[in-house]
C-alpha positions in Angstrom: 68.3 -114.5 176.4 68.6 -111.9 179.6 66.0 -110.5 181.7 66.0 -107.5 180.4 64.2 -109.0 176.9 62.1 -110.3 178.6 61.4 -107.7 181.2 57.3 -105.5 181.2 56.0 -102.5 183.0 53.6 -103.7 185.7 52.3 -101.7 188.5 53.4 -101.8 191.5 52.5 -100.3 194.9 53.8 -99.2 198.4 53.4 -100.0 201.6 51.2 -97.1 202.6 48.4 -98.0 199.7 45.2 -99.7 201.1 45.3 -103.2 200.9 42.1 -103.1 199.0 43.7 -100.4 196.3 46.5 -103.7 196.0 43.9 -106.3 195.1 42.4 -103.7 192.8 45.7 -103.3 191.1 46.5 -107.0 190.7 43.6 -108.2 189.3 42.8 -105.5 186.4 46.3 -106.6 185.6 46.0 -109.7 185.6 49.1 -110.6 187.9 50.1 -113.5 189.7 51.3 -111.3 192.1 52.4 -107.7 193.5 55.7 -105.5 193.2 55.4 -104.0 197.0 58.2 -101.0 196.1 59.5 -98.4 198.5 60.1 -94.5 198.0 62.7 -95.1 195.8 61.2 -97.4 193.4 63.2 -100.2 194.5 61.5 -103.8 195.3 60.8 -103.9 199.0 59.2 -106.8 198.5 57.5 -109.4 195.6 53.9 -110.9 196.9 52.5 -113.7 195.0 49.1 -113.5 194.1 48.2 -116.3 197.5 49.7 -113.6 199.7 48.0 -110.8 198.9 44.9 -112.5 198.6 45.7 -113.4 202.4 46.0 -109.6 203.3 42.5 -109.5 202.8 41.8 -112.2 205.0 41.2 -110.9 208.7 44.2 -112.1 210.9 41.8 -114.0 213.4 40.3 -115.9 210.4 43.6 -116.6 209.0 45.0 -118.5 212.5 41.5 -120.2 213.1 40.0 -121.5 209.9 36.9 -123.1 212.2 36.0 -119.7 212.9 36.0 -119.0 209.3 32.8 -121.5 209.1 31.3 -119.4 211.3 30.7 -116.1 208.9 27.2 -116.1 207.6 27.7 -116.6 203.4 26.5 -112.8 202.9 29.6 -111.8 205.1 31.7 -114.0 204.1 31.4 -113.1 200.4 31.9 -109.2 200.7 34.7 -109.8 203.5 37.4 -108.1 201.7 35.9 -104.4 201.4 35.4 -104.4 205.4 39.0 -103.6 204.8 39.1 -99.9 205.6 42.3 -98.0 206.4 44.1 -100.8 206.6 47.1 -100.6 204.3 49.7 -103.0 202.4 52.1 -102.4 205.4 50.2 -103.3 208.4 49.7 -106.7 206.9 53.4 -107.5 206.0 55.5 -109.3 208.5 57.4 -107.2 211.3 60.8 -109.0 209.4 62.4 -108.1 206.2 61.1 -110.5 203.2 63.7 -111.0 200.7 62.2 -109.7 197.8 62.2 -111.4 194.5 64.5 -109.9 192.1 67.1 -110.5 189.3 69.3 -108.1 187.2 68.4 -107.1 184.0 71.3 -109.6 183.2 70.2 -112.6 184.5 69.6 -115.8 182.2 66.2 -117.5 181.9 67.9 -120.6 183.9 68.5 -117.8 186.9 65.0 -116.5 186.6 63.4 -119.8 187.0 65.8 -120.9 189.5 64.8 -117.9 191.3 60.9 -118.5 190.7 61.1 -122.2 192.0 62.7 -121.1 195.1 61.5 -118.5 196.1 57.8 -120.1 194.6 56.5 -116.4 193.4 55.2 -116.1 189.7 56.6 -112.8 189.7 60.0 -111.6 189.9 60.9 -107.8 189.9 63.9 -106.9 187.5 65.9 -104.1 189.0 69.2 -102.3 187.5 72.6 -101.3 188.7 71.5 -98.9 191.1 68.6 -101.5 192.5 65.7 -99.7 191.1 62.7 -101.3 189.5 62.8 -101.7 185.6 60.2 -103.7 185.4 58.8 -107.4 185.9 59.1 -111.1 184.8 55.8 -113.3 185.6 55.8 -117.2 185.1 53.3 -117.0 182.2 55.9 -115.0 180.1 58.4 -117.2 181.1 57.0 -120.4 180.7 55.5 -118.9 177.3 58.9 -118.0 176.0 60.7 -121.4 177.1 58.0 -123.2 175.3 57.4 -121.5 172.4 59.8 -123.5 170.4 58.1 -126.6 171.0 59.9 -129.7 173.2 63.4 -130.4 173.3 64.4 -133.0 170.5 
């Protein structure tokens, strides 16, 4: 089986969407993580779910987890909507991350190779040309590897 059987449509977004429109988007889709595409609907870069949960997470709270502690629980539970302009691509690192991504060729034994190394339960499935055709996640995987029951 390639990628391309495999393969769903899953949103994505850019980095010039709020970070807050990204959390949104993940989790009334129920992914494990984020396609983070660029003007040309190529995969700039995949974000498991852990990171862009962390782009909610204020940068001084992220370095200094005591100060954390310190954030009345009324605060602390409505943190992430303090988010305001901020957007996807002020919270990404200033160097390129490596997004992510198979051809719609690639063999289940690539994709997982691909998920366990790069540990993201998403991987973006581009063409030819490098644009996005869609999106792999771990569940579909894992699902479709198991569904014939254990090795004999």
């Amino acid at each position: 089986m390639r990628a391309r059987e495999l393969v769903e449509q899953v949103p994505t977004v850019t980095r010039d969407d709020p970070v807050a429109t990204a959390v949104q988007v993940m989790a009334r889709a129920h992914l494990p993580g984020l396609i983070v595409v660029d003007g040309g609907s190529r995969p700039f870069t995949v974000l498991p779910g852990t990171q862009v949960l962390l782009l909610t997470v204020p940068r001084a709270h992220r370095e200094g987890p005591a100060l954390a502690r310190t954030i009345d629980e009324p605060h602390a539970d409505a943190f992430w909507q303090e988010l305001g302009a901020l957007s996807v691509g002020d919270c990404l690192p200033r160097t390129a991350i490596r997004p992510a991504t198979v051809r719609e060729d690639a063999t289940l034994l690539e994709i997982a190779a691909l998920m366990g190394r790069m540990r993201s339960p998403l991987v973006a499935v581009v063409d030819a040309a490098g644009a996005l055709v869609g999106a792999i996640t771990l569940d579909r995987l894992l699902t479709h590897l198991t569904a014939g029951g254990p090795p004999a």
